[in-house]
C-alpha positions, 0 to 999 in steps of 0.5 A: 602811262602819264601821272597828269598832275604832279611833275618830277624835277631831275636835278643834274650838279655838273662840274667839268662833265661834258664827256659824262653827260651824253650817257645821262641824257639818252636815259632821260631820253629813254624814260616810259614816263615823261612826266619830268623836267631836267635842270641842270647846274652848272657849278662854274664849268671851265670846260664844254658843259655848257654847250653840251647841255644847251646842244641837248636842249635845242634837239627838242626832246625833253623840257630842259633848263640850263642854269650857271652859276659861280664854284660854290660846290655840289650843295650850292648847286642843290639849292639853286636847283630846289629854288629854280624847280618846278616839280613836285618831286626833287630827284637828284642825279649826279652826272657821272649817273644814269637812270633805267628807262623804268625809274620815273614811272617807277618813282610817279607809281610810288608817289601817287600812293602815298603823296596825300600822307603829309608824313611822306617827305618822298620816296626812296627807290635803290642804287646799283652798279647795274640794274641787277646787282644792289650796292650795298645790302639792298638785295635782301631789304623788305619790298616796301618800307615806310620809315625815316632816314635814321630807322632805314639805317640803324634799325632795319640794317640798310646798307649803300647808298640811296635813289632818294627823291624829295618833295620839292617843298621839304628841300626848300624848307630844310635846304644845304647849309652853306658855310662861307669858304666850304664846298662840301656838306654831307648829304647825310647830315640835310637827309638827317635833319629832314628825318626829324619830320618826314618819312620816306616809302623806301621801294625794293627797285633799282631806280638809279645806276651809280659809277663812282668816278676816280675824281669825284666826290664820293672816291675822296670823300675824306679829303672832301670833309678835311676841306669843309670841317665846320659842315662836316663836325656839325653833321657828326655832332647832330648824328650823336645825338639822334637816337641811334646805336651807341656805337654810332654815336661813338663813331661819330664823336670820333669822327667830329674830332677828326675833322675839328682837327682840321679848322683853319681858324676860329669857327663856330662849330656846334659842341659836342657833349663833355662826356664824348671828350674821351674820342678826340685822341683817337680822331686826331690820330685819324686827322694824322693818318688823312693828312698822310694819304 
């Protein structure tokens, strides 16, 4: 089944992953639905990505678009890609991943549903490790949720990460803030802000196969936000001031300490409240034991 009238970009970020990249492009060759574009990123490879991917196009499979740009890191690659899109939706698959040969007929079948609401942003299938087992709680979440991000989290108790995927128009109107000299934003922190406005349909499927790999972002996340403090303590301040448990805002006033901690020089941070003065202590005993790893 074709959903004629709307498309879905799948957007790779490839960093150095041409051994990777074969896997994810048989299941995108695999996929029951073909109603999707495969852009591709190139963030400054210095290995054989680009001929891989370019390899992939000339087989004449799937509609596929290459573009290079200079290290600038994940969240420069995710706003290049949101500019160079032609979808309606914004699916972002990291190249270590890969998808089960339902997942865009899974997604076009939740978007036809709820694509005329403008309180949807997008749709939100899960991660796993296989197509059976959840990361995370999932297995125990409700078949369909219609919330925010925050609501997904801390009120309905969701644990793991998330397939989430965007209106295309919804990334390009609150994208990745790019901070000069930093490579890393927390993608919790754009997710966030988009919860102010939008909603997701989350829907109790597997839509996206996560292998975390031993040199990639999500198994150093610490060292990640040690390298990038300005975006890393903006998205802690905003998330302790968004109406969730008191336990996470506190959380989160020790973690803004604990990356403050790690400003090279004089940077414009957001500040968080007086009264949350009381958790530097501790984050700068957490900044001690990173330094230490």
């Amino acid at each position: 089944m074709q959903y004629v009238g709307f498309m879905i970009t799948v957007f790779t970020p490839a960093y150095n992953r041409a051994d990777l990249l074969p896997r994810l492009y048989d299941s995108l060759k695999a996929q029951t639905c073909r109603d999707f574009e495969w852009v591709v990123v190139d963030d400054g490879s210095t290995d054989s990505t680009e001929a891989v991917v370019r390899g992939f196009g000339e087989e004449g499979l799937l509609d596929i678009r290459y573009f290079r740009q200079e290290n600038g890191g994940k969240l420069r690659a995710i706003n290049h890609g949101v500019k160079e899109a032609k979808g309606e939706l914004f699916f972002i698959v990291d190249s270590d991943d890969y998808l089960p040969k339902d997942s865009i007929m899974d997604i076009c079948r939740v978007w036809e549903d709820v694509k005329e609401d403008s309180r949807f942003g997008g749709v939100s299938g899960y991660m796993g490790t296989d197509e059976n087992h959840f990361l995370g709680n999932g297995q125990t979440a409700p078949a369909v949720l219609d919330c925010n991000a925050l609501d997904f989290r801390y009120t309905h108790h969701v644990e793991g990460d998330m397939a989430e995927v965007f209106r295309t128009d919804v990334l390009r109107e609150i994208p990745f803030p790019e901070v000069e000299g930093e490579k890393f934003c927390p993608e919790a922190l754009v997710w966030n802000r988009i919860a102010q406005k939008y909603i997701l349909r989350y829907f109790h499927k597997i839509i996206y196969i996560a292998e975390y790999q031993v040199g990639g972002i999500s198994a150093n996340m610490a060292w990640w936000r040690m390298e990038s403090p300005v975006a890393s303590c903006t998205h802690y301040k905003e998330l302790n001031g968004y109406d969730v448990p008191w336990l996470i805002k506190a959380k989160s006033a020790i973690n803004y300490w604990r990356f403050h901690a790690c400003l090279k020089k004089v940077s414009k941070v957001p500040h968080l409240p007086i009264k949350w003065i009381w958790a530097a202590p501790l984050g700068y005993m957490y900044h001690l034991f990173d330094k230490r790893k």
